[in-house]
N, C-alpha and C positions, 0 to 999 in steps of 0.2 A: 504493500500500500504506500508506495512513495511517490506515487507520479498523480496526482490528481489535474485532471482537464474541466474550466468550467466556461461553459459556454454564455457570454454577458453579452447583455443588453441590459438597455433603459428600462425594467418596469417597477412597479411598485414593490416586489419581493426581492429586489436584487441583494440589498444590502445584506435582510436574513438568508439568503443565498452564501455571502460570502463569508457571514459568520459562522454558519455551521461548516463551510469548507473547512475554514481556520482552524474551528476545535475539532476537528476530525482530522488533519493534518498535524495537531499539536499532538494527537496519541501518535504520530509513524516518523515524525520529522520530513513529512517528506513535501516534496517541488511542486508550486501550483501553479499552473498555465494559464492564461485568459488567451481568449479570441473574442473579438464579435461578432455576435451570430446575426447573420444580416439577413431582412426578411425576403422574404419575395418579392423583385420587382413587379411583379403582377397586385400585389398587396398595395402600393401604392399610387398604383393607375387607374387614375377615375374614368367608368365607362364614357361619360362623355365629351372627355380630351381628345383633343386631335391626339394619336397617337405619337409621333415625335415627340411632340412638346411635353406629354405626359412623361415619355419615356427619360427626357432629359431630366426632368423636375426630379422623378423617381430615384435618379442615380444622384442627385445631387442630396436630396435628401437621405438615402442610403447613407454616403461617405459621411455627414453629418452624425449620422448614429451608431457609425460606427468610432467616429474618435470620441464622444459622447461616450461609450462604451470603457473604451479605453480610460479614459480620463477618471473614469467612476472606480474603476478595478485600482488603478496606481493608487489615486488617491486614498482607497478604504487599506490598502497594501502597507502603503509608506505610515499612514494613522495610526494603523497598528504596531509599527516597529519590526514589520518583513522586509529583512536583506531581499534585494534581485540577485539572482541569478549567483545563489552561493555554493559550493559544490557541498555543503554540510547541513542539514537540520532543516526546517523550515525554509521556505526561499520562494519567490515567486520568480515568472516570466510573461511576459508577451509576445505571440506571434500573430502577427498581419498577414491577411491570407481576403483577398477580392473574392476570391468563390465559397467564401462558408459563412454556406446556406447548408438545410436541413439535411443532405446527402453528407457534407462535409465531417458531421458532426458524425455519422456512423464511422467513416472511413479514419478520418484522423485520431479517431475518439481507441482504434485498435488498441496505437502503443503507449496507453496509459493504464496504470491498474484501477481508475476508479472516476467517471462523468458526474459532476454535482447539476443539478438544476434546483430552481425552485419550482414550488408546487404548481402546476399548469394550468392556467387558465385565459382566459381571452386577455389580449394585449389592452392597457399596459398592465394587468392585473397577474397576470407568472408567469410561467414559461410557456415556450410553444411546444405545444401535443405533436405536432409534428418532428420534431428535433424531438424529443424524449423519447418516440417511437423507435426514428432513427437510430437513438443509440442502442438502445435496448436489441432490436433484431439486424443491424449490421455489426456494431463495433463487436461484437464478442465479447464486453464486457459488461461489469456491471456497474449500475447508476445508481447514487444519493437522490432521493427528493427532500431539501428541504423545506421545512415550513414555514409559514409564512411569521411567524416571531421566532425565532433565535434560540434553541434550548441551551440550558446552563451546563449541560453535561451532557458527552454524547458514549455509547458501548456501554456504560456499568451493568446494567440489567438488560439485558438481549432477549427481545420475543420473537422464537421464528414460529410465523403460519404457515403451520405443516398442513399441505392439502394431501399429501403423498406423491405429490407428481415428480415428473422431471425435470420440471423448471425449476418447481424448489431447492430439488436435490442440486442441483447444478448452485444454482441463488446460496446455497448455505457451505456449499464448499468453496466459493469465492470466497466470503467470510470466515474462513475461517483464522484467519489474522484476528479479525475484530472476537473472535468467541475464545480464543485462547488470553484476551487480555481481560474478558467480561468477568466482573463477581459474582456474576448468576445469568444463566441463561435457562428461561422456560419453552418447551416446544408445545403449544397451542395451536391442539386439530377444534374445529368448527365443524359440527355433523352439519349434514346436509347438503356441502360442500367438498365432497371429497372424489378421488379419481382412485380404482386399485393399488392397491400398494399398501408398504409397510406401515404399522402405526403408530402413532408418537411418541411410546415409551419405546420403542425400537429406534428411533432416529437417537432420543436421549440415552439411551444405551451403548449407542455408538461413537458421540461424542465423550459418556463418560471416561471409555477406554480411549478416549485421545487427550485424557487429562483436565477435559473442562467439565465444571459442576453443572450440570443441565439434568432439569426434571420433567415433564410431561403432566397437562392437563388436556382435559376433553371438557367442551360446552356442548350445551344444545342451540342451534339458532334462535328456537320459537319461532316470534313472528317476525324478525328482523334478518335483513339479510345480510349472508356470511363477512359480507364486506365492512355493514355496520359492527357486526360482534367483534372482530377482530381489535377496530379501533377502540370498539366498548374497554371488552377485555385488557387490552393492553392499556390504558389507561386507566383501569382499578387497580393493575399488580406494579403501577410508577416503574414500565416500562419506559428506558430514554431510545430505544434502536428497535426499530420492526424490522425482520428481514424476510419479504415474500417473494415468492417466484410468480414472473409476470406474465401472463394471458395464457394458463391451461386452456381458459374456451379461445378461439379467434376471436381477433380484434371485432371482424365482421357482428359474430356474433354477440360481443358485449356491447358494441355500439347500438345492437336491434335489442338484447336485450336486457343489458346489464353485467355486471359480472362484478367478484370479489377488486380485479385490478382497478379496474375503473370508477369502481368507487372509493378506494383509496389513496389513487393517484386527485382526487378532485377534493376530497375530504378532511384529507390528512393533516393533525396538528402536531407531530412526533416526526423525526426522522426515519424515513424507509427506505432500506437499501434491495433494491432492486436485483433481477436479472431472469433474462428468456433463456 
């Protein structure tokens, strides 16, 4: 967990964006990168512009938010007391890059161990669904979603939601940096929600024999969905790190009709580390 890549822009969550980067890079010491993530020229093109003229304004407005961007990242960097570019401990960077846009963010996002965004929602309110998508099914890695205020502590207590799938499985072996430093980590299946596979005293069993204290609980949904109970749950046991595996059902399918990802990616007041 040394390389963290976080992808900035102007919106309202950036700053608890760049907080939770910080305390989560203050557990690894490790190198934080900025880019600006630049929207869609198309995002900017009013249907009823002549087309050049639109297209100029766009790009000029683009560059504008992109060193806006920049400007925002240095300056919360230097605030804080982050050396650039130090070959030891904590460090930031900046790379400049005209094409990242939502593609970018999977491809460059590979040679890092770890993508921060904030919580996603319509601009300027958190990040773009599209670029968190992105990362999620190109880079091969896995993503932080912070929240939109800043937790005071991030790993002490670790809730992974175990649905049994293979995302998860995938999702919590990434982590395991983060469960090897946690003072407790609970594996939390949600009935209702589940795909074949082992169950959560058996994930906790397997972690035990890798040295970390992790126990197992089981809930019922009732009448609230898996999505709701997880963030329930993990906020009665003063969980500070959720970690789930993202989109067992397809996108297709939770955007028609829902699913545990998608309403935790929209919801979310805790940190969640992510991974497909």
């Amino acid at each position: 967990m040394k390389t963290i890549l976080i992808p900035t822009e102007k919106s309202d969550l950036m700053n608890a964006t760049l907080e939770t980067a910080l305390l989560f890079a203050k557990r690894f010491g490790s190198y934080i990168e900025g880019f600006a993530l630049r929207a869609a020229i198309s995002d900017f093109v009013a249907a009823d512009l002549i087309v050049a003229d639109a297209w100029a304004v766009a790009e000029t407005r683009d560059a504008e938010l992109a060193k806006e961007a920049r400007t925002l990242f240095e300056t919360f960097m230097r605030a804080h007391g982050v050396p650039q570019q130090d070959e030891g401990g904590v460090s930031y960077g900046w790379t400049e890059a005209d094409t990242a846009r939502d593609a970018f963010v999977g491809s460059y996002g590979r040679v890092f161990d770890l993508i921060v965004f904030g919580r996603p929602g319509s601009y300027p309110a958190g990040s773009s669904m599209a670029a968190v998508e992105a990362a999620l099914f190109e880079s091969g890695r896995p993503i932080l979603i912070a929240p939109p205020t800043a937790p005071s502590k991030l790993g002490d207590h670790i809730v992974i939601a175990w649905n049994r799938s293979t995302e998860t499985a995938r999702c919590t072996t990434f982590a395991m940096p983060l469960l090897h430093q946690a003072q407790k980590v609970t594996v939390l299946t949600v009935t209702g929600a589940l795909v074949p596979g082992p169950e959560g005293e058996e994930l906790a069993r397997s972690l035990r024999r890798n040295g970390i204290a992790a126990d197992a609980i089981t809930v019922e949904a009732t009448n609230k969905s898996a999505g709701e109970m997880i963030l329930q749950k993990s906020r009665e046991l003063g969980c500070d790190l959720l970690i789930k595996g993202a989109y067992t059902q397809s996108r297709l399918r939770q955007m028609i009709f829902g699913g545990a990802t998608s309403h935790i990616l929209a919801k979310t007041t805790l940190p969640v580390f992510m991974a497909h």
